[in-house]
VMD Tcl script that draws the C-alpha trace (Angstrom):
set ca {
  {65.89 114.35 127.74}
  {67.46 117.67 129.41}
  {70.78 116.61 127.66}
  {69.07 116.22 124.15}
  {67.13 119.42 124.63}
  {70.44 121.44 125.45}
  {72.56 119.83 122.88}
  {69.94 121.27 120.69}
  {69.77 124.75 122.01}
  {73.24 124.56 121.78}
  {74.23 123.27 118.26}
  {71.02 123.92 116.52}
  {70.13 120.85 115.59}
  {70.49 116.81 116.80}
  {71.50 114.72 113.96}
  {71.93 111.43 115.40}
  {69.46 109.60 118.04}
  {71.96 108.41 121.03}
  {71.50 107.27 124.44}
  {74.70 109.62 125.28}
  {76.52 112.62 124.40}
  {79.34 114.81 125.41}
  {80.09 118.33 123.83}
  {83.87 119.41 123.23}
  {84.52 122.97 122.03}
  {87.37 124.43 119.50}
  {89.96 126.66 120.51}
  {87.34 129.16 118.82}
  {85.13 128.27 121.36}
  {82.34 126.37 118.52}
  {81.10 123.65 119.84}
  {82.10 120.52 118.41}
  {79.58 117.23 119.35}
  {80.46 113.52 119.41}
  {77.51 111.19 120.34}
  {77.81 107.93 121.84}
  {75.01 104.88 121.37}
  {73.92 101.60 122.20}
  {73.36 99.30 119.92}
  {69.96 98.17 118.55}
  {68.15 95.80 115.86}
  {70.30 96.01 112.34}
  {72.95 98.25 114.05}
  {76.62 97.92 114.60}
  {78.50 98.05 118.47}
  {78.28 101.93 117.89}
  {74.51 101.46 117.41}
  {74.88 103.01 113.74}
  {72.90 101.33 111.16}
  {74.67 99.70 108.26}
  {74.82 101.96 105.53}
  {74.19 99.29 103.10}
  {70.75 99.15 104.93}
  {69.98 102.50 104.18}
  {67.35 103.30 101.15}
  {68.66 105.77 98.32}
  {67.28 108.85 98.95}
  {66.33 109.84 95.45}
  {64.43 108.02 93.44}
  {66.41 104.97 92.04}
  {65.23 104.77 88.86}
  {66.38 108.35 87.89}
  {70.10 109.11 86.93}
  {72.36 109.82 90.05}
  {72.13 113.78 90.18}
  {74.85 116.01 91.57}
  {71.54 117.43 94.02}
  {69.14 115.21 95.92}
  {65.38 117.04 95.34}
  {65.43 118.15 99.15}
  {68.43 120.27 98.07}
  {71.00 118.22 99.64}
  {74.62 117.55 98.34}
  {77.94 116.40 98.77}
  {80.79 118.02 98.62}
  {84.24 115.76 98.62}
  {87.23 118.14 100.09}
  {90.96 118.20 100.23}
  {92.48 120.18 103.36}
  {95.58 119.39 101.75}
  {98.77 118.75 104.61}
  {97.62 121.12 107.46}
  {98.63 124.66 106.93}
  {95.28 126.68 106.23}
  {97.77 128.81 103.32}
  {97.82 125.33 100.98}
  {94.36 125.24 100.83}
  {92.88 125.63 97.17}
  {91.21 128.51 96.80}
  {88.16 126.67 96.28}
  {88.29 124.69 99.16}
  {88.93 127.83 101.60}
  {85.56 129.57 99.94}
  {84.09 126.23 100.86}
  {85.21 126.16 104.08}
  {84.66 129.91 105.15}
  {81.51 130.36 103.96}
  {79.06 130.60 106.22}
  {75.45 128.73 106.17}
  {73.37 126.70 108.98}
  {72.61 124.24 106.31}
  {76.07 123.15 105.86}
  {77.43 120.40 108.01}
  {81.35 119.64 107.60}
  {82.17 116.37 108.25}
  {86.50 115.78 108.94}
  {88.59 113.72 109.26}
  {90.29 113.34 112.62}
  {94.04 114.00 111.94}
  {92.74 117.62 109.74}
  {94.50 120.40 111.61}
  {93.21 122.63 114.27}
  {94.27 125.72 112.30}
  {91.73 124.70 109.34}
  {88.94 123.68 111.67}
  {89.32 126.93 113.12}
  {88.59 128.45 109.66}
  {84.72 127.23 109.63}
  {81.76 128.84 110.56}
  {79.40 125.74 110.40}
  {78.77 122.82 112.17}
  {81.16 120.13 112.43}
  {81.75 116.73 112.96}
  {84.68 114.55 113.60}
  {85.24 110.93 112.55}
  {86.86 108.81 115.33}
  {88.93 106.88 113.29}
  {91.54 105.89 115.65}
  {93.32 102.19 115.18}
  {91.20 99.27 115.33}
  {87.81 101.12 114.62}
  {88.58 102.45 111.32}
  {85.94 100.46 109.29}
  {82.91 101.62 112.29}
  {83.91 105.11 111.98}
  {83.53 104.89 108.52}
  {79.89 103.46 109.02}
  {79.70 106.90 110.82}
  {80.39 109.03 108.33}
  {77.92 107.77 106.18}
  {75.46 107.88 108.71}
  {75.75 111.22 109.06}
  {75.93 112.19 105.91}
  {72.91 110.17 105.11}
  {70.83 112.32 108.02}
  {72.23 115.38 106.68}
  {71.29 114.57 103.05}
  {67.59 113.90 104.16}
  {67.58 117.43 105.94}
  {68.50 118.78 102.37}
  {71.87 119.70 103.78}
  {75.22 120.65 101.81}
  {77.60 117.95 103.55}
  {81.11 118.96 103.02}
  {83.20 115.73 103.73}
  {86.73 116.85 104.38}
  {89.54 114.73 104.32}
  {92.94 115.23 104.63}
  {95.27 116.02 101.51}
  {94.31 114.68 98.66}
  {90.69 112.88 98.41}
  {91.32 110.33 96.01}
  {94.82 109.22 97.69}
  {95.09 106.91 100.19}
  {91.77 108.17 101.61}
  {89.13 106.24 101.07}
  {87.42 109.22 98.26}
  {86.46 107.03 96.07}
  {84.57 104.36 97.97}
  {83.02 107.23 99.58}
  {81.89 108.61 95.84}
  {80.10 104.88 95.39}
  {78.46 105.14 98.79}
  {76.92 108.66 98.36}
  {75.65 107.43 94.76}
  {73.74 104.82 96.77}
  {72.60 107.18 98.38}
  {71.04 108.95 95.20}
  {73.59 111.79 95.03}
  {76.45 112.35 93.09}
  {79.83 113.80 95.03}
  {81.47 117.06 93.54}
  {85.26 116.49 94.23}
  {87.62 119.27 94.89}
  {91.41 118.43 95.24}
  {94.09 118.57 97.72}
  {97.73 119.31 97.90}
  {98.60 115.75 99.14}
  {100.95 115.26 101.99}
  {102.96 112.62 99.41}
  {104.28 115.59 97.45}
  {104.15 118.35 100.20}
  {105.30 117.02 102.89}
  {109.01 116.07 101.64}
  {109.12 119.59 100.35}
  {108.11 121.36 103.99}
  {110.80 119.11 104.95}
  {113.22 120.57 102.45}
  {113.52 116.89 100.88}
  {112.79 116.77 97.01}
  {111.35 113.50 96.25}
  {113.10 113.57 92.55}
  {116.41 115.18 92.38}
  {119.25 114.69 89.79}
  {121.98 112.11 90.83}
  {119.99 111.19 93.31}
  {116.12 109.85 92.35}
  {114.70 109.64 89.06}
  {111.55 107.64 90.14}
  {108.68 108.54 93.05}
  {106.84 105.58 94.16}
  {103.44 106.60 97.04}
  {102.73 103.51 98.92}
  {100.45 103.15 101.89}
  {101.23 101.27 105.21}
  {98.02 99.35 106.01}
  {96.24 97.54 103.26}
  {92.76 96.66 103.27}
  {91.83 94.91 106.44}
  {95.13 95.79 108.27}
  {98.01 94.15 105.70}
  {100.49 94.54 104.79}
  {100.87 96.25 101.49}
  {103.52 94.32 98.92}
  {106.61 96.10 98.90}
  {108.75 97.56 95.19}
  {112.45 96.33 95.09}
  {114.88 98.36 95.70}
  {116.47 100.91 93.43}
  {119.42 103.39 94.10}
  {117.64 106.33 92.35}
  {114.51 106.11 93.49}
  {112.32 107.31 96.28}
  {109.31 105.61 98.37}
  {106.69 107.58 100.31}
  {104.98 105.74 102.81}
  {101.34 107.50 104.44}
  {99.83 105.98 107.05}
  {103.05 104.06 107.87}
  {104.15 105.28 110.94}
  {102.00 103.07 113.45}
  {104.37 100.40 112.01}
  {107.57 101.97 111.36}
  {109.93 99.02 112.83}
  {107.89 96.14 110.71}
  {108.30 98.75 108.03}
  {112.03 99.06 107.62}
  {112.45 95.27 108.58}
  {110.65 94.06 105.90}
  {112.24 96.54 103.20}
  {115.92 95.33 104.50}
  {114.56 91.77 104.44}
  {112.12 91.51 101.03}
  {112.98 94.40 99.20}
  {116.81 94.48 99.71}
  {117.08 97.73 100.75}
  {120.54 98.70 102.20}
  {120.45 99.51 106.47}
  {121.76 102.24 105.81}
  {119.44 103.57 103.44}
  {118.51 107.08 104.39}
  {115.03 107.93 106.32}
  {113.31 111.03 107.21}
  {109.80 111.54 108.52}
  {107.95 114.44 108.54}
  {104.97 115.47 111.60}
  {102.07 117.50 111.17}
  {103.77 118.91 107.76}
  {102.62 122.69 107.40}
  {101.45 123.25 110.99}
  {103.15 125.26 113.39}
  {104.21 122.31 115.34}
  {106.18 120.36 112.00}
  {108.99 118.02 112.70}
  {111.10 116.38 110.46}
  {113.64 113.43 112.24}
  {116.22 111.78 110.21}
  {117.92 108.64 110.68}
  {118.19 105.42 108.40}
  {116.94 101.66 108.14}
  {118.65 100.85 111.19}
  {117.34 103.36 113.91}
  {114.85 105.38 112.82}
  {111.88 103.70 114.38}
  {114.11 104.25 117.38}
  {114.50 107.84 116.98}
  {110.52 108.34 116.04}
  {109.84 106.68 119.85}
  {112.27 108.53 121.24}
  {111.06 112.13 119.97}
  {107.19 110.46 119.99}
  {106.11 110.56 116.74}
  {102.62 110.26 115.61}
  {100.11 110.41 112.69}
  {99.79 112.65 110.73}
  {103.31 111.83 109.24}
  {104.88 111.27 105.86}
  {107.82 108.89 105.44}
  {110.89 109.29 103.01}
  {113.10 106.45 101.93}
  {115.74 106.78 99.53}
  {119.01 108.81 98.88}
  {117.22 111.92 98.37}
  {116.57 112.14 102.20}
  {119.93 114.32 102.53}
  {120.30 115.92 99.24}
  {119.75 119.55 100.32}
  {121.94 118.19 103.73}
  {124.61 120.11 104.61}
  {128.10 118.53 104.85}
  {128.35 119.06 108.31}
  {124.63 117.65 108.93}
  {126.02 114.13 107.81}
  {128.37 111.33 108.34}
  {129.72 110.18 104.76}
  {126.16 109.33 103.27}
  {125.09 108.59 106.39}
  {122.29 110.16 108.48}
  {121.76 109.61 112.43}
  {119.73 111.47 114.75}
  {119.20 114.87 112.48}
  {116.24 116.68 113.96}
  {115.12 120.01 112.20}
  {112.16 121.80 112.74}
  {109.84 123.94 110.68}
  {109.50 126.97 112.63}
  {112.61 128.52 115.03}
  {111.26 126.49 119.14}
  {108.80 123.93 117.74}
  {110.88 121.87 119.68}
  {111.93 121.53 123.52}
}
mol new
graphics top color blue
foreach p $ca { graphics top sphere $p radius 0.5 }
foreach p [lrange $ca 0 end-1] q [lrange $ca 1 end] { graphics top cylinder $p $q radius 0.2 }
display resetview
């Protein structure tokens, strides 16, 4: 009871009903909350109920309406690929502007230098591998809370919304919920990654043809691979969990070459960016080596060392190149 009371005091408000809590804070110093429960009657094992359970919150008979009659509403936000100066100038007014009705719900892998940007409360989904589909049950349910307080939820996600990101099923959900989702784009980290990483996705000679292709189907798969083309160039998000399977099964179903050029790029836009080059052959070696982890943004295709100096490569091709955004990013 003393722990509920304080996380009250403390955040202003207690929008979930757990048997636990912990409190983590910003490098702003704004408290941040993430609530733990057990789980009950019509709940899942995070003791959230199932958001299919949950009753519209409008009347159902009336059109979906862009505000619930509370006053609550859903905004659906691009943070585009970390650094706070590619935001849309919509989304940073959305972001910076301050109002204790406002809760901002993110995305785990949305950089600190944007979360540091917002004034209101915030909370942040724990979609980490293997729980992807219950922190998703999370969201809602806190959206749904919010929504009955006659709160502006801002759901930011990172990038683009409506790529790779799950915008759209969240647009159906928040109708059932009697509320219609405005959507405001984001530079997504298909396009703007290669570029922080000085790699143009189309280039003449080179690639004439972009294809965007996720790593993890629904339920975990495997997504189906396109053949390979000399002139064109694949972006993989959300691939680099399973960057060895990756390359094996493009050398092995999709006839791409070993030595078909790959670069990945970390955290593209933040401070902290990394870009490591290699090809079919040893770049999931190279990511483990230099530990490479989500966010990232994979290139494959010839393209990977057009803007390569001479001396940077071996004949067409690439081993080992490691560049970095900003001048000591790097040990």
């Amino acid at each position: 009871m003393f722990l509920r009371r304080y996380l009250f005091l403390l955040c202003g408000c207690l929008t979930i009903v757990p048997t636990s809590a912990f409190v983590g804070f910003s490098s702003s110093h704004r408290p941040m909350v993430f609530l733990q429960s057990t789980p009950g009657r019509n709940e899942n094992e995070w003791g959230i109920p199932y958001s299919e359970d949950l009753p519209p919150l409008a009347d159902n008979r009336m059109p979906v309406a862009s505000q619930l009659p509370n006053g609550g509403q859903v905004t659906l936000l691009g943070s585009g690929p970390g650094d706070p100066d590619l935001l849309t100038v919509a989304a940073f007014k959305l972001l910076t502007k301050k109002d204790p009705n406002t809760l901002v719900i993110v995305d785990r892998l949305v950089s600190q230098e944007i979360l540091d940007l917002i004034p209101n409360e915030i909370k942040i989904a724990r979609k980490l591998p293997g729980c992807a589909d219950l922190a998703q049950e999370e969201i809602y349910w806190w959206a749904y809370q919010a929504l009955n307080k006659g709160k502006h939820v801002i759901r930011l996600k990172i990038g683009d919304p409506f790529v790779f990101g799950r915008g759209g099923e969240e647009v159906l959900k928040f109708r059932c919920f009697g509320v219609e989702a405005k959507v405001v784009p984001g530079v997504s980290a298909a396009f703007s990654a290669p570029l922080l990483g000085m790699i143009p996705v189309t280039h003449r000679g080179y690639a004439n043809q972009v294809v965007m292709c996720t790593g993890y189907g629904r339920d975990n798969s495997s997504p189906d691979l396109i053949q390979y083309h000399k002139e064109q160039t694949v972006v993989f998000l959300m691939a680099v969990g399973r960057l060895q399977q990756l390359c094996t099964s493009l050398i092995e179903k999709a006839n791409y070459p070993p030595s078909t050029p790959v670069a990945i790029i970390e955290k593209a836009g933040c401070p902290d960016q990394r870009t490591v080059v290699g090809d079919m052959t040893n770049i999931a070696d190279i990511a483990e080596q230099h530990k490479i982890k989500p966010p990232s943004t994979i290139v494959v295709g010839e393209v990977v060392h057009a803007l390569l100096d001479n001396g940077q490569m071996d004949g067409k091709r690439i081993s080992g190149l490691i560049q970095s955004a900003l001048k000591n990013s790097l040990n």
